[in-house]
N, C-alpha and C positions, 0 to 999 in steps of 0.2 A: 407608790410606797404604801405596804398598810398600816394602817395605823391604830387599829381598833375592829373588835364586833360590836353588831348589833344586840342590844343586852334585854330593852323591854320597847317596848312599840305601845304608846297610849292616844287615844281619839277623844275630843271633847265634843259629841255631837251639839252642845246647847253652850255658847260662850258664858264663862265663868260660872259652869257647873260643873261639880266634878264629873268622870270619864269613864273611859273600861278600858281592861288592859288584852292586847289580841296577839294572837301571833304570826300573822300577817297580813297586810292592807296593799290595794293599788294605791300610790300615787301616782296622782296627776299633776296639771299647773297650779291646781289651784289646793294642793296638798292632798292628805291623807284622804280617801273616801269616805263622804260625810264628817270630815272634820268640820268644827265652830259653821258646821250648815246653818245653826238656826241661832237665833237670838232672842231677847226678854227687853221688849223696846217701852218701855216707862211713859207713861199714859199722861203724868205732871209735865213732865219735862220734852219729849218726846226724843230724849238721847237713848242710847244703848245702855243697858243696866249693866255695869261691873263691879264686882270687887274691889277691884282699885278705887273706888272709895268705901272704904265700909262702915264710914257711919251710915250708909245710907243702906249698902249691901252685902254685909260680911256674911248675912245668913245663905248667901246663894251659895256658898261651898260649904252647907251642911245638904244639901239636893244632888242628886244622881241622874243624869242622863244617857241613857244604852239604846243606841238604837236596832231596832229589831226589823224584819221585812215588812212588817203593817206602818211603821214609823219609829218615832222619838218616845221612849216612854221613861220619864221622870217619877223618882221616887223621893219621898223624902227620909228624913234619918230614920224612922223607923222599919223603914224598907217596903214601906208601903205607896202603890202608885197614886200621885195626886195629877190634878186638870187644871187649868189655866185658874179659874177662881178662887180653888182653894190656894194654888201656890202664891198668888196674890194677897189674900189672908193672911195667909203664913207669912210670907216677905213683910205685910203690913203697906205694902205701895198696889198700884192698881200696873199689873204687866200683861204684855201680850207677847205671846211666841210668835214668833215670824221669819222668814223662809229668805226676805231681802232685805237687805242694806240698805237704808235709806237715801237718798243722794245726799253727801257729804255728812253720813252719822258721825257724830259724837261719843265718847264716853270721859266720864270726869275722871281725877288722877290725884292721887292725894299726893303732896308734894314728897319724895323719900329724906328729906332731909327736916322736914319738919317729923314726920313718923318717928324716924331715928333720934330725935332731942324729945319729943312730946309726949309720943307712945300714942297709941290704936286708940286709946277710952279719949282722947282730951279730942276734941274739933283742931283740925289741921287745915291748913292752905288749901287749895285744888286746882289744879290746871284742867282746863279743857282740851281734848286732841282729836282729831279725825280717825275714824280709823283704815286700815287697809291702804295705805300709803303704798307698798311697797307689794302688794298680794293682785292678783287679778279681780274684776267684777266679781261679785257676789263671797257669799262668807260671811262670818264676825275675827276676820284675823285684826290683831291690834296692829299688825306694819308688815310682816310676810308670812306664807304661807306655812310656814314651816319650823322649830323650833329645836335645838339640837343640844342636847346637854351631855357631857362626858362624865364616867364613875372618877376619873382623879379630880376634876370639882366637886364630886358630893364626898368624899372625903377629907376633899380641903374645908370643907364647910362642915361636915360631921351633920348631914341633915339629910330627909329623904327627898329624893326624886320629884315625889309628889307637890310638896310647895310650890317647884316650879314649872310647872305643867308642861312638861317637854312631850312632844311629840315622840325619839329617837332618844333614848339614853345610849348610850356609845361605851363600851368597857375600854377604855384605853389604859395606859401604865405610864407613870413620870408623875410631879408635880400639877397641881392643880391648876385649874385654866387652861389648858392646853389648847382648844378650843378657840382662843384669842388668835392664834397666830394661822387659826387658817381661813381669816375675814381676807374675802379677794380671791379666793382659789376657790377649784372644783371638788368635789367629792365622788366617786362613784361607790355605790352599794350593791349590795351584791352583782347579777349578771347585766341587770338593765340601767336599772335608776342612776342618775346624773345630778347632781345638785351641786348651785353656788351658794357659797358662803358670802353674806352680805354686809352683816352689823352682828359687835359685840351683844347679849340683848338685856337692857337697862331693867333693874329691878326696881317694885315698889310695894307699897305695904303687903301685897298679895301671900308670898310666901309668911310671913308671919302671924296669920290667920288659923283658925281653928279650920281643917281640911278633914272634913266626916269624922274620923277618932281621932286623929293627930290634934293633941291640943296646941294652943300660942306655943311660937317660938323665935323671939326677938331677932337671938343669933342667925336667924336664917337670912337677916338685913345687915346686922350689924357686924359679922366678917367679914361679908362682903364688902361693905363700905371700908374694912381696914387695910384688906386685904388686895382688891381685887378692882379698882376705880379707875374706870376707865374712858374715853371719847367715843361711845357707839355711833355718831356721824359727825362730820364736818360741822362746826357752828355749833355742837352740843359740850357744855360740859362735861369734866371725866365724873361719869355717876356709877355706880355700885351694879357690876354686871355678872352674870353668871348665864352660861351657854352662848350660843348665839342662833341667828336669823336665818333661812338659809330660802331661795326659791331654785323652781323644779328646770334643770336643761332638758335631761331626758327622762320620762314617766317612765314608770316600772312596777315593779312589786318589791315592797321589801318586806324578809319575813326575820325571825330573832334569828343569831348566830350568822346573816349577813357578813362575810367580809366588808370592813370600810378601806375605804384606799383614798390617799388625797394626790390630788392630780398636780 
């Protein structure tokens, strides 16, 4: 049954830096080509540096990472390319780019329900989590490989795309969330690509963040939390979701304008 096109296809070569937008990528098992390849592993702590806490990192999505045939090349807001030192600097922490996953990396998580009562400036609670739970070896995916957001959620929410760094925006039609109802099934896109739908995917302060020109925007958490609260696994509370998780059956290409079809 179809259900939707493929609307925009976006890549984040450097986990929780912002991305480029393509018009077509291979996927494989381990998602888009050169997706979240590289990470920013925090020299104090020795966790993976994210967003998802931003008292410590909200400046990493004012930073651009494109990668090009020589590598990864990071610019910052001025559009200017910086190196590992400077962007160090700048962040004001000591980072290092790197290519693997540490065995059993970390990254900290500011809790969404402290966020949502406290707001972004106060200090908030922090969970710590593994990541790549649900993704193959190697990567910075936060739990799988893949990320799936549909145009009738960003309309339910009246917000861009961008906040929630989806892989696959989906133009679908109907009420929002649509996307919930097909955790458990398959997907194919256009002639090759296979994917299952795994987990609702839990939001947290990230989308509320200043994203390169997009200033703060509260409501990017807080209709969701009204709207949209849901049990993204077994043993999880119903927390504040928008898109969902999705890993690779059969690899393929998928380019915009994609038929989606759900199996």
């Amino acid at each position: 049954m179809r259900i939707g096109t493929v609307e925009r296809i976006r890549r984040y070569p450097v986990k929780s830096l912002l991305g480029e937008e393509l018009g077509e990528a291979g996927v494989s098992e381990r998602g888009l080509d050169g997706d979240r390849a590289l990470g920013l592993l925090d020299a104090a702590s020795g966790r993976v540096a994210s967003a998802k806490n931003p008292r410590l990192w909200a400046e990493m999505l004012r930073f651009t990472a494109v990668l090009h045939p020589g590598g990864v090349v990071i610019t910052g807001p001025d559009g200017r390319a910086v190196g590992e030192g400077e962007l160090s600097a700048l962040l004001g922490r000591e980072v290092s780019l790197v290519s693997e996953r540490p065995p059993g990396a970390t990254v900290e998580r500011a809790v969404p329900e402290e966020v949502l009562s406290r707001g972004i400036d106060r200090e908030v609670a922090v969970t710590e989590n593994e990541i790549g739970r649900a993704a193959p070896a190697g990567g910075f995916f936060d739990f799988a490989p893949l990320h799936l957001l549909t145009t009738s959620t960003l309309d339910a929410v009246a917000t861009e795309a961008a906040r929630y760094r989806p892989n696959l925006v989906i133009r679908t039609e109907g009420d929002g969330y649509v996307e919930n109802a097909w955790v458990g099934r398959e997907l194919r896109i256009g002639p090759d690509l296979r994917l299952r739908v795994l987990a609702p995917t839990p939001r947290c302060a990230v989308p509320t963040l200043v994203h390169g020109e997009l200033p703060r925007s509260t409501a990017a958490l807080k209709v969701l939390a009204a709207q949209n609260r849901v049990v993204p696994l077994e043993g999880m509370p119903a927390l504040p979701c928008a898109g969902v998780y999705a890993q690779v059956v059969e690899p393929g290409r998928v380019r915009v304008g994609d038929a989606v079809s759900l199996g």
